[in-house]
Structures are given as C-alpha cells and as structure tokens.
C-alpha positions in Angstrom: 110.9 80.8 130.7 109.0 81.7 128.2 111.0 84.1 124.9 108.4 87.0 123.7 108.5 86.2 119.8 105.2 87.7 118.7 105.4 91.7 118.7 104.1 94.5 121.1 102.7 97.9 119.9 102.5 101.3 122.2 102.0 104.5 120.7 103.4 107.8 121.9 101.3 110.9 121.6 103.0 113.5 123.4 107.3 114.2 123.2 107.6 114.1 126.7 106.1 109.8 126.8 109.5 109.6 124.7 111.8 108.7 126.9 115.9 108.7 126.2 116.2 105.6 125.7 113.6 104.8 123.0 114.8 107.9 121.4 118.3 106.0 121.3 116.6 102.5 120.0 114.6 104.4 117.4 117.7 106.5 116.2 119.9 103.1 116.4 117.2 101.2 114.2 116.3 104.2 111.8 120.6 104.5 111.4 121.1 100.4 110.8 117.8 100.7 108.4 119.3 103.3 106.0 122.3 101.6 106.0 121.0 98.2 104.8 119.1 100.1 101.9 116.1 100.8 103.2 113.7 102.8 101.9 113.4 105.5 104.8 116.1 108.1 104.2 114.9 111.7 105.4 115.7 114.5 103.7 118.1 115.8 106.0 120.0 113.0 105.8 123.5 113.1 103.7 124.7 110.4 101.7 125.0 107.1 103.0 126.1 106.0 105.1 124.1 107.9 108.1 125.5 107.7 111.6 124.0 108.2 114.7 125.3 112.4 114.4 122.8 112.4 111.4 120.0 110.6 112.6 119.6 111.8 116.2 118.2 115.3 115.3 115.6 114.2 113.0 114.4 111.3 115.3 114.0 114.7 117.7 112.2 116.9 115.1 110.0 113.6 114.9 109.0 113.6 118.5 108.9 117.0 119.0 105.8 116.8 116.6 104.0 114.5 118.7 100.4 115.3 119.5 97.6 113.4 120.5 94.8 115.0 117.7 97.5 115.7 115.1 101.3 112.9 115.4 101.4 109.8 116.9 104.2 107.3 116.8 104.0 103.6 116.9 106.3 101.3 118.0 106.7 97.5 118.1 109.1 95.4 120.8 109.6 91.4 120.6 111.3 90.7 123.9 111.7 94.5 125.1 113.6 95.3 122.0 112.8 97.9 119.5 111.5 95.8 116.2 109.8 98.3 114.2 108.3 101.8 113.8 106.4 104.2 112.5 104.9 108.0 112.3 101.4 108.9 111.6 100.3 112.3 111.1 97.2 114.6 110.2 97.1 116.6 107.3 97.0 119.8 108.6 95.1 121.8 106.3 91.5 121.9 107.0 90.4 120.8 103.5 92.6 117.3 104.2 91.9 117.3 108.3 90.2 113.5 107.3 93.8 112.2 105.7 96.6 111.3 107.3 99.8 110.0 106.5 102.3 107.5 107.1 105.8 108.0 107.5 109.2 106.3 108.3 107.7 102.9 108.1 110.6 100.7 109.4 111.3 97.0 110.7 114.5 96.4 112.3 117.2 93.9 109.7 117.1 92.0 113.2 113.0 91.5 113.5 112.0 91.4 109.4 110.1 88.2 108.6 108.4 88.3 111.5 105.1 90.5 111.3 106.1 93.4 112.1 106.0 95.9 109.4 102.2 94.1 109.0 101.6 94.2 112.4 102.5 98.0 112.2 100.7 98.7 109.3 97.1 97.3 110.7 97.6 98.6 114.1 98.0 102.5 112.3 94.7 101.4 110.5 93.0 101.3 114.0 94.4 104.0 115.6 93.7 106.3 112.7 90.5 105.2 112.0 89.3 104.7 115.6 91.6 107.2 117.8 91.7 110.0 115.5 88.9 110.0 113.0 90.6 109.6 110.1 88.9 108.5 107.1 91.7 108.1 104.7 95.6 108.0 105.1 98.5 108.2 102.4 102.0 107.3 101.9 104.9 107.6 99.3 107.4 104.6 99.0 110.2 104.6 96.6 109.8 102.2 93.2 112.2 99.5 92.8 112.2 97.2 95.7 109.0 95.9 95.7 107.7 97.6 98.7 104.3 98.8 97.0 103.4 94.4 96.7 103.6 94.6 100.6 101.8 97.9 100.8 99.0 95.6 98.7 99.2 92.8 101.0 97.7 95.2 103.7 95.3 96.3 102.1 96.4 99.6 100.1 95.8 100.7 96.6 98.3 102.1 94.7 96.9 105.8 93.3 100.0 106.9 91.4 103.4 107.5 90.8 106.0 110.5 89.9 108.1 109.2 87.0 112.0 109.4 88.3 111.1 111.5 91.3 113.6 109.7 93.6 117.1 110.3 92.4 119.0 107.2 94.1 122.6 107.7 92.4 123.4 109.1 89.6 122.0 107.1 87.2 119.5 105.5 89.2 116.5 107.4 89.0 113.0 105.5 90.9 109.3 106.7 91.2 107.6 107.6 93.8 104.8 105.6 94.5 102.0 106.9 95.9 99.6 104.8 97.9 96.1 105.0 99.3 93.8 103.5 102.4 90.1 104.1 102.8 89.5 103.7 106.5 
C-alpha cells in the first residue's frame, strides 16, 4: 500500500461544493494555526486562544463568498487529510477587476515542511491567471516572522509596508507587509 505524501489541490467555487465536513477540517486547521502563532488571525477573532465557537462563523462568511468569477478557495490533502488552505478573491471595484488577493494562507503544524504552503501558492498563480484573468494579485502578511522570505521564494515582490500597523500585544507592534505578483 502505497501512503499519499505529495499534496492534492481542489478548489471550491460555489458555497454549496463546501461540504460539512471540510468546513469542519478547515475550521479545525484555521483554529490549531492561530493557536501555534500563525500569522492568519481574522478580525473577528478575540484574543488567543481561538476555539472552534470563534472560528466556525468566519470559515462560513468565507464560503458564503464563494463564486466562480469573483472567490475561490483552495485546498491541499496528503492522504485525505486537510494540509493547507487558502482564499483568493477579485477586487471588486471595477478600476482593480485585474487584481486579486490572497487571503488566509495556511499550512497545517501537522503538514509544514512539506510543499504545501508552495504548492498552494503556485497553484493560486494558475488559477488566477488562467481561470479568472487576473493580471496581478496582492497580499498583506504581518512583519516579524519571516514570512515575506517565503513570499520571495515564490516569486513575489515586496511593494511596501505600514510602520506598526499590526498591534500583536501591547508592546509588540509589527508592519504590515505588503506584497505583489505580476501574473
């Protein structure tokens, strides 16, 4: 028997292809990826730590925005486990229709080392390029853990930053780190 070690990637276009269960896998890896100190807490979050109670409605809001021309999400399994995720979106002002955006980038603590986070990241490039027409997409990651060196690695360009935009803790203030990808 052969073990699936290398990851899988579907995408989800619609809320409905969302079923229950990968609802609950994407709400259990979004909940255990906060908690470890990644860089993917939502606004409506509360402190951490985040529980399923908190998590659960925005992994909703998220799907609920799903649409072919204008959300996608994409997943990635090793062995029919959830690894990794991730939200793309059109801007939806007509001036920026040709940007999108990338959101709630996340690998699993379980599945990092393995790809998937770059697996994730090229695949987006594809789909948003090829799928939806985009010409450009953006994203914001929070300064301080080294996470704009992987953006790099994958081929984006840092464009900016906003000085001490992310308040952390009291105390602990980081940028926001604004990144770029010419399709």
């Amino acid at each position: 028997m052969t073990v699936q070690r290398s990851p899988r990637f579907a995408q989800f276009t619609r809320p409905d292809d969302v079923t229950p269960n990968l609802r609950k896998e994407l709400t259990d890896c979004w909940e255990d990826v906060a908690n470890a100190g990644g860089a993917v807490l939502a606004t409506e979050f509360p402190p951490l730590p985040v529980s399923t109670h908190d998590v659960a409605p925005v992994v909703d809001g998220l799907v609920g925005t799903l649409d072919p021309g204008r959300g996608r999400l994409l997943v990635a399994t090793v062995g029919g486990s959830l690894a990794g995720w991730l939200v793309l979106r059109r801007e939806p002002h007509p001036l920026g229709a040709h940007c999108g955006t990338v959101n709630h980038v996340q690998t699993h603590p379980r599945f990092r080392g393995l790809g998937i986070g770059a697996g994730l990241m090229h695949r987006v490039h594809d789909i948003a390029r090829d799928e939806m027409g985009l010409e450009r997409l953006q994203l914001s990651t929070r300064g301080g853990l080294g996470l704009e060196d992987f953006y790099r690695k994958v081929g984006w360009e840092e464009v900016g930053r906003w000085p001490g935009a992310l308040r952390i803790a009291p105390g602990d203030d980081r940028d926001a780190i604004l990144m770029s990808l010419v399709l």
